[in-house]
KEBA-967081 format. One line per 3 residues: number of its first residue (from 1); their letters; for each residue x, y, z of N, C-alpha, C. Coordinates in nm, 3 decimals. Layout:
KEBA-967081
NUM	a	X,Y,Z,X,Y,Z,X,Y,Z; ... $
end
This chain:
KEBA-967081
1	xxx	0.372,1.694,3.186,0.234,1.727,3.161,0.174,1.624,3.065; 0.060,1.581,3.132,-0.009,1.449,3.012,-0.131,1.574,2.922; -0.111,1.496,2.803,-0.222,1.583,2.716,-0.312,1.417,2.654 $
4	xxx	-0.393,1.393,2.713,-0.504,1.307,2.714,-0.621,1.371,2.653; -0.633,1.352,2.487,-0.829,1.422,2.480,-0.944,1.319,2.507; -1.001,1.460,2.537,-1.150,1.386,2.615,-1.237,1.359,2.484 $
7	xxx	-1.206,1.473,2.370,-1.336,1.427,2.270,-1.252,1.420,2.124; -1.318,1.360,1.992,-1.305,1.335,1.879,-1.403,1.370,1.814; -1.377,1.440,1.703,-1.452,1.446,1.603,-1.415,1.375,1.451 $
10	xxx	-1.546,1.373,1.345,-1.464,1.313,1.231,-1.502,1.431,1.123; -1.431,1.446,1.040,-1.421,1.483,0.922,-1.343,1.474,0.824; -1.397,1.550,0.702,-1.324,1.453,0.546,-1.402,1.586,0.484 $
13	xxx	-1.266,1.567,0.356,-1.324,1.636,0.251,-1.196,1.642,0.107; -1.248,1.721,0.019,-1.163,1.676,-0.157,-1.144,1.850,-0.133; -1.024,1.795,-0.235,-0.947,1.969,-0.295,-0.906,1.940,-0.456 $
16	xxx	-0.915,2.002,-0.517,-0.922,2.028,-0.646,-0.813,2.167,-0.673; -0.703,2.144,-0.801,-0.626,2.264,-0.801,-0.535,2.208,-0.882; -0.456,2.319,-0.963,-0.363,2.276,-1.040,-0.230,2.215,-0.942 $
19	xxx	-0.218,2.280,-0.894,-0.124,2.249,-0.744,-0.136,2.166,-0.625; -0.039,2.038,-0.612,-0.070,1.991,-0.545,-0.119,2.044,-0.420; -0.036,2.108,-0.357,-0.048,2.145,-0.212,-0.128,2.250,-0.203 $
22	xxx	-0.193,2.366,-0.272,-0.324,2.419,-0.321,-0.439,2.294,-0.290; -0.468,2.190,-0.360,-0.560,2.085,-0.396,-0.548,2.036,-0.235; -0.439,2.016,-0.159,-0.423,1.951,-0.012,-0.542,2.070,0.056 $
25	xxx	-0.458,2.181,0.061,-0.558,2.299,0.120,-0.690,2.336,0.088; -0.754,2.310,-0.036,-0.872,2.307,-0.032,-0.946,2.176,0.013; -0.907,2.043,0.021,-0.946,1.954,0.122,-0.977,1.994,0.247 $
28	xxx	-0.848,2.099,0.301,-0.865,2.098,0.412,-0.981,2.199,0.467; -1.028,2.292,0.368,-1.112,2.407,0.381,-1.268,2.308,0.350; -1.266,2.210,0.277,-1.396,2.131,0.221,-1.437,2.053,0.394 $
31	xxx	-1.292,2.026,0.454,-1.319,1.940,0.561,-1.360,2.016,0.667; -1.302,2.185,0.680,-1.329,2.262,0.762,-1.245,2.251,0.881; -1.105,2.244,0.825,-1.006,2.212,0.938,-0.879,2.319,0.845 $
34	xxx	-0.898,2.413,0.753,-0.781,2.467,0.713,-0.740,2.598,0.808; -0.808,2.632,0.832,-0.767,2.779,0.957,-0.662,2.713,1.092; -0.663,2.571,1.088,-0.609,2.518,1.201,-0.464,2.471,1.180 $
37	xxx	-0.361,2.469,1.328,-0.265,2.413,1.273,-0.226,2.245,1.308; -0.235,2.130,1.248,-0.259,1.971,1.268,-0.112,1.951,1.267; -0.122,1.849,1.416,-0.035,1.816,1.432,-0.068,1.638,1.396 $
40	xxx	0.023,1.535,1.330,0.008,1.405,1.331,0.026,1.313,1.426; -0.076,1.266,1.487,-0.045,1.172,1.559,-0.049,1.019,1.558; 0.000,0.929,1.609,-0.041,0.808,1.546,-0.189,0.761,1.659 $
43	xxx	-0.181,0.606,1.596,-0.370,0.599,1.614,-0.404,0.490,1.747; -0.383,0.583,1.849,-0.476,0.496,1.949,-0.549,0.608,1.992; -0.709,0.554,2.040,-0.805,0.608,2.069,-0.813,0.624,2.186 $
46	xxx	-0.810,0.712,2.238,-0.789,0.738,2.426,-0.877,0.670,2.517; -0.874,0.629,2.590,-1.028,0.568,2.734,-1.057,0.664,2.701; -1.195,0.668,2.779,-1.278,0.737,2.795,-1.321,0.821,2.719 $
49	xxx	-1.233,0.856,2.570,-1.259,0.948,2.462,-1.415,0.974,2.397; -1.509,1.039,2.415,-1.602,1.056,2.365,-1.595,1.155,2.200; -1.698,1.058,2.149,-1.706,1.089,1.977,-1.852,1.235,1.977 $
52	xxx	-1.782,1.327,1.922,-1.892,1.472,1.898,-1.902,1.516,1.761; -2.031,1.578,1.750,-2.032,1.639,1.601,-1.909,1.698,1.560; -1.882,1.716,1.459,-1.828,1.838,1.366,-1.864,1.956,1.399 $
55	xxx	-1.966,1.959,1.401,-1.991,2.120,1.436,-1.980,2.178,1.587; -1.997,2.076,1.701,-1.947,2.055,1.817,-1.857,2.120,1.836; -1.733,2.019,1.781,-1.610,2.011,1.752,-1.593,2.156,1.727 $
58	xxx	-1.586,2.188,1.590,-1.544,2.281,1.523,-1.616,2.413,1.620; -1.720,2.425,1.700,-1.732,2.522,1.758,-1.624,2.602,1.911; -1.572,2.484,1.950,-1.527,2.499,1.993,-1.361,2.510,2.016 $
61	xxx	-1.299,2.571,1.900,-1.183,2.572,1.797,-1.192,2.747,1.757; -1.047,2.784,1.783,-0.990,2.924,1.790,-0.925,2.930,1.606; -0.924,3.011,1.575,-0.816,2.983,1.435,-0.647,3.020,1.456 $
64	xxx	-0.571,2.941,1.375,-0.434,2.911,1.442,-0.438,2.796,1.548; -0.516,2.782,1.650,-0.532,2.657,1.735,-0.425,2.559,1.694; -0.287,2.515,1.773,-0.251,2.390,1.743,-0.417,2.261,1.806 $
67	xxx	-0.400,2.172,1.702,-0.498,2.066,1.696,-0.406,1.945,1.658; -0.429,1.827,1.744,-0.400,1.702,1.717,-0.480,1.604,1.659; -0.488,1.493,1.504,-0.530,1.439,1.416,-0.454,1.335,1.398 $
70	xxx	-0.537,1.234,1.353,-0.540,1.166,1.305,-0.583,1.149,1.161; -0.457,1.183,1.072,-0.493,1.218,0.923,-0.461,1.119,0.798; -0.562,1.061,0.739,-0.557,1.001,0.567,-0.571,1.068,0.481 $
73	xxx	-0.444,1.103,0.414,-0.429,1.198,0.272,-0.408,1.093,0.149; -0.432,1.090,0.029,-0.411,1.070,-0.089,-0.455,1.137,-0.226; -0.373,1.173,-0.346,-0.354,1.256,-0.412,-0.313,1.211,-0.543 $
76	xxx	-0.357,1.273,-0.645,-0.321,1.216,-0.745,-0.358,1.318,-0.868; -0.282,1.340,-0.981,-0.285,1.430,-1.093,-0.347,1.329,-1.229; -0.387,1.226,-1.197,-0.428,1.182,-1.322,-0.577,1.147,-1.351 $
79	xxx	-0.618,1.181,-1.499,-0.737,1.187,-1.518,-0.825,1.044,-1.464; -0.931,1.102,-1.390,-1.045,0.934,-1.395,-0.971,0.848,-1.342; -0.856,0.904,-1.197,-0.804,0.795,-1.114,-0.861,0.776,-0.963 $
82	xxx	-0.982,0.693,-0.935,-1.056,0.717,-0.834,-0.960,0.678,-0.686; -0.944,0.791,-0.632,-0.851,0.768,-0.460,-0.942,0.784,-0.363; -0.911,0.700,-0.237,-0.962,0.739,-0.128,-0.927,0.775,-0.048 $
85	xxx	-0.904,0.822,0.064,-0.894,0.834,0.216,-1.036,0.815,0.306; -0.922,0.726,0.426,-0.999,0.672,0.502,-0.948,0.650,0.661; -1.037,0.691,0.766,-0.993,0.681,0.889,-1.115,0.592,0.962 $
88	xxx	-1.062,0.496,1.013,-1.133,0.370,1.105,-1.104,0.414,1.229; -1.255,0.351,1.365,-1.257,0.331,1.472,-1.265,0.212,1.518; -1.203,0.168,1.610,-1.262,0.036,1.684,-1.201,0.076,1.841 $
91	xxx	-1.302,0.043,1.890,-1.326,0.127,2.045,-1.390,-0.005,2.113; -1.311,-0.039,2.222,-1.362,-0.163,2.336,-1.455,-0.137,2.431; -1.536,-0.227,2.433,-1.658,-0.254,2.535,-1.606,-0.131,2.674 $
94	xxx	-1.460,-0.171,2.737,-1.438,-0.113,2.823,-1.396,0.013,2.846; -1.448,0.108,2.844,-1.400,0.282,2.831,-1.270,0.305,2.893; -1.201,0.217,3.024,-1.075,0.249,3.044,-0.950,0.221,2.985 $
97	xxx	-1.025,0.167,2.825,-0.908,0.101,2.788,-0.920,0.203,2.660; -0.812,0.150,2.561,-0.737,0.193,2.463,-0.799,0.152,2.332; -0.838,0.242,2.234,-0.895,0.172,2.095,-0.786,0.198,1.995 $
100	xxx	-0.812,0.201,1.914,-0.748,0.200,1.763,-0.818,0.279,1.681; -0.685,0.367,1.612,-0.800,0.452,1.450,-0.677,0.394,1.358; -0.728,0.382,1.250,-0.634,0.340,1.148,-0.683,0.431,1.030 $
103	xxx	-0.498,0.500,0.961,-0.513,0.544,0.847,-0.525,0.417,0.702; -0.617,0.501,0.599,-0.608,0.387,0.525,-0.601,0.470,0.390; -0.508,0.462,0.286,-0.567,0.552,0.162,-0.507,0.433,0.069 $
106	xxx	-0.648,0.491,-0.079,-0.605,0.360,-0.167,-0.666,0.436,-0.331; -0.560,0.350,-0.423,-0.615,0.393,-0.552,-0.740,0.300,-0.567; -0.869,0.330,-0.664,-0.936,0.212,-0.724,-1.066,0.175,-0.633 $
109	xxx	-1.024,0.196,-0.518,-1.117,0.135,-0.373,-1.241,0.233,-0.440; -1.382,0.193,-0.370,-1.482,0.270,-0.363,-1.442,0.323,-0.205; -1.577,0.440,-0.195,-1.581,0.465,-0.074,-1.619,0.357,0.068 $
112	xxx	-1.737,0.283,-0.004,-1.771,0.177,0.095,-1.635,0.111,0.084; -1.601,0.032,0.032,-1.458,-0.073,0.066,-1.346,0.044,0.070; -1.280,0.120,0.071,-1.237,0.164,0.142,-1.258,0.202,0.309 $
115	xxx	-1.344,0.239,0.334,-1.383,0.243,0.501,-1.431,0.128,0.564; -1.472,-0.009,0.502,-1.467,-0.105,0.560,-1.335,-0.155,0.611; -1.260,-0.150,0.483,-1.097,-0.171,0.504,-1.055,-0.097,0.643 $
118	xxx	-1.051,-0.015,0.590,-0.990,0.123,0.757,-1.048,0.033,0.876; -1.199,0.043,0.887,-1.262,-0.027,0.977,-1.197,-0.150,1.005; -1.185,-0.217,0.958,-1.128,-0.407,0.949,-0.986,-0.404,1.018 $
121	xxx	-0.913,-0.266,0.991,-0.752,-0.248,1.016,-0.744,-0.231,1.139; -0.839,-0.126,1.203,-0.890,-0.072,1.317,-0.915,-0.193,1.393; -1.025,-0.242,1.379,-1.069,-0.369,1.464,-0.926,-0.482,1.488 $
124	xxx	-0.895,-0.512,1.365,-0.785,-0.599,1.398,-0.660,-0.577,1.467; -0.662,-0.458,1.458,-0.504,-0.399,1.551,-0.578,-0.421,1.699; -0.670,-0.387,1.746,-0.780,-0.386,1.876,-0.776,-0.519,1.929 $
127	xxx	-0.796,-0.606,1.862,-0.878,-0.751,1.869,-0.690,-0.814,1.922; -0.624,-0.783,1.854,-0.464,-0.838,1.895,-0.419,-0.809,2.032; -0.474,-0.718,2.066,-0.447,-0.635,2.214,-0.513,-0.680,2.305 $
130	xxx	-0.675,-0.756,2.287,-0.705,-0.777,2.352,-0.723,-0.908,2.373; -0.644,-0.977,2.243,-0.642,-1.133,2.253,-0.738,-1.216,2.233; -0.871,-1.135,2.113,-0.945,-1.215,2.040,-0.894,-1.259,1.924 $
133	xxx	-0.931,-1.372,1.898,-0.890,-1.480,1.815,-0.954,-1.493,1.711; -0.897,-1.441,1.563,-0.984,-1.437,1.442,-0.890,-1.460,1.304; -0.964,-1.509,1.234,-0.876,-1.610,1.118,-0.821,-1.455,1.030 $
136	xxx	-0.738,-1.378,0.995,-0.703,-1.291,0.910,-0.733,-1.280,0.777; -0.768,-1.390,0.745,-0.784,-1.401,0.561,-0.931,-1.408,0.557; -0.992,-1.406,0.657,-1.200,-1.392,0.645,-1.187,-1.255,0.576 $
139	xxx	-1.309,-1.195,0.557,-1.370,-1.112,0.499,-1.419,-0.999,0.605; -1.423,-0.884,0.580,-1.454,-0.769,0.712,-1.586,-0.838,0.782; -1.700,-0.845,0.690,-1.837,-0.854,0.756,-1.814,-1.053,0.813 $
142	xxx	-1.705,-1.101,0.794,-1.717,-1.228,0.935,-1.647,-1.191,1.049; -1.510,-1.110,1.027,-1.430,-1.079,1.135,-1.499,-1.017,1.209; -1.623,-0.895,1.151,-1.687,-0.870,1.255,-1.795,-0.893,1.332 $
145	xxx	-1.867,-0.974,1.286,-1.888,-1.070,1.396,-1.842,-1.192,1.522; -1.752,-1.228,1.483,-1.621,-1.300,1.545,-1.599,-1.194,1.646; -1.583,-1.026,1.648,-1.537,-0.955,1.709,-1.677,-0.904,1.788 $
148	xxx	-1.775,-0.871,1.758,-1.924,-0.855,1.841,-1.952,-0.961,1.920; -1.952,-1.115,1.871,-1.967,-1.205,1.980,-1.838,-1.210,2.059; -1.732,-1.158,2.053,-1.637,-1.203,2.189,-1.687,-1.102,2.287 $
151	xxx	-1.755,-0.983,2.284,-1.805,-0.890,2.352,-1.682,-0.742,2.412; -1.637,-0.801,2.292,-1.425,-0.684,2.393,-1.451,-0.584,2.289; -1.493,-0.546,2.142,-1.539,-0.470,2.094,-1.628,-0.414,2.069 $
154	xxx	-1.726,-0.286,2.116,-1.832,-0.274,2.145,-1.824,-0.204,2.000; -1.813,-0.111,1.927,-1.795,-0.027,1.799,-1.726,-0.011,1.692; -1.737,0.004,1.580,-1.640,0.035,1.470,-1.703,0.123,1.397 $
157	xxx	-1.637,0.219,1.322,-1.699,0.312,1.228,-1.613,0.371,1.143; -1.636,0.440,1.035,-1.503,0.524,0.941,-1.582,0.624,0.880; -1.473,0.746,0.858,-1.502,0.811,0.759,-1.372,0.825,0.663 $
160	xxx	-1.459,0.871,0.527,-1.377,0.815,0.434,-1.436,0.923,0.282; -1.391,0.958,0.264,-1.365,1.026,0.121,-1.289,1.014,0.003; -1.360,0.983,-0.109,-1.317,0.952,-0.240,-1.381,1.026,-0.326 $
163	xxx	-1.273,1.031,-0.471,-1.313,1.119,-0.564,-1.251,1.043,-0.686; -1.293,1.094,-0.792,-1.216,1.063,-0.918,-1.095,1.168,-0.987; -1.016,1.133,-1.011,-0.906,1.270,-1.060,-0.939,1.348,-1.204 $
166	xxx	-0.971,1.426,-1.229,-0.943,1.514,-1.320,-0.840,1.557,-1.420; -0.874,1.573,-1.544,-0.792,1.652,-1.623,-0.743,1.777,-1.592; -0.589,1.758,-1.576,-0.507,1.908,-1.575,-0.514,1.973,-1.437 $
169	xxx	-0.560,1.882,-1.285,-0.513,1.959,-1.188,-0.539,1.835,-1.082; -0.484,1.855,-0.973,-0.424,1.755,-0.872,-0.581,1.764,-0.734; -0.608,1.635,-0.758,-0.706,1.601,-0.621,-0.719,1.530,-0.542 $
172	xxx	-0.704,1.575,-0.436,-0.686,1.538,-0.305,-0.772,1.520,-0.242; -0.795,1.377,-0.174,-0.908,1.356,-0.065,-0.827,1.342,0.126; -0.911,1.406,0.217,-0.885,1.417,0.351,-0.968,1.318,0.419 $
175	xxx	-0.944,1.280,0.494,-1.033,1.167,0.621,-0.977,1.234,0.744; -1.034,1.269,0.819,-0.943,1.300,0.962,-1.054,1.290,1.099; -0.960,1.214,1.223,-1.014,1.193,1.325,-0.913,1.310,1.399 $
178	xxx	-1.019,1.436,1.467,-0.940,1.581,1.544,-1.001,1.558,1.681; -0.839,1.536,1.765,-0.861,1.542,1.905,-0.909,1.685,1.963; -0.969,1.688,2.089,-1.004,1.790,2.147,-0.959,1.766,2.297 $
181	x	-0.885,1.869,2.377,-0.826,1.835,2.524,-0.963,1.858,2.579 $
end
C-alpha cells in the first residue's frame, strides 16, 4: 500500500514550562497539533502535493489521528537564550517531481535568518537533484536567484519560530510541515 499525501500544511508554535517535555507539549497545543499523534518523517515534498491553510488542514483532522510531519524542535532552559525552529520548502517548476523540506533549528539565529537558512537548505538539496549549478559559499538572496533564473525551481518558503528562554523553566519552539492523505 503507497501512502502518498495530496496536501501540506504549515505550522509552528513556543511552549513554556518548568518541564521540558511539558514546554514540548505546550508548543504543540500553541501550534495546534497536540491532540494528534506525529509520526517523523524525513523531507521530501511529494508531486503534486498541494500547500492548505492551517485551518484547512486542521479541519479536517480527528483527535488521536496518526499524522505524518515534518518536525523542527529546539529547546533550551537558559535565561535570554534566543532558539529557533525552522522548516523550509523548495518545490520544482514541475509538479511530477519531488521537492525538499528541510529541518533547521539554531541557537542565536533571528527568525528571519533562521528561515532563510531552512529555505537555502531546502533549495539546495532540490537544485542538486536537479543539476542546477550554484557556487555554495554565495549568500541565500544570490543562490536564489541563480535558482529562479534556471527555471527548475518555481518556490521556496519557511516557517519558523523563535523565542528567547526564560528564567526557571524550559522553552521550546515547533516549526512543522503536517501531511494530509
Amino acid at each position: 500500500m503507497q501512502i502518498i499525501p495530496r496536501e501540506v500544511f504549515f505550522t509552528k508554535g513556543v511552549g513554556r514550562h518548568k518541564e521540558k517535555l511539558a514546554s514540548f507539549e505546550e508548543a504543540l497545543r500553541n501550534a495546534s497539533i497536540a491532540e494528534f499523534n506525529l509520526v517523523k518523517v524525513s523531507s521530501i515534498f511529494p508531486p503534486g502535493c498541494r500547500i492548505i491553510s492551517r485551518e484547512r488542514g486542521l479541519a479536517r483532522l480527528d483527535p488521536g489521528q496518526i499524522m505524518y510531519v515534518v518536525l523542527s524542535e529546539n529547546a533550551s532552559d537558559e535565561h535570554r537564550r534566543l532558539l529557533a525552529a525552522s522548516v523550509g520548502l523548495a518545490a520544482p517548476r514541475d509538479p511530477k517531481m519531488y521537492g525538499y523540506l528541510s529541518e533547521h533549528h539554531s541557537f542565536g539565529s533571528t527568525e528571519d535568518d533562521a528561515g532563510e537558512y531552512a529555505e537555502d537548505l531546502a533549495a539546495s538539496m532540490l537544485a542538486t537533484t536537479l543539476g542546477v549549478s550554484f557556487d555554495a559559499d554565495k549568500n541565500w538572496d544570490e543562490k536564489k536567484e541563480v535558482f529562479k533564473m534556471s527555471g527548475a525551481i518555481v518556490r521556496t518558503r519557511n516557517i519558523t519560530q523563535s523565542a528567547m528562554g526564560r528564567r526557571g523553566e524550559w522553552t521550546t519552539v515547533i516549526a512543522a510541515a503536517v501531511f494530509l492523505l
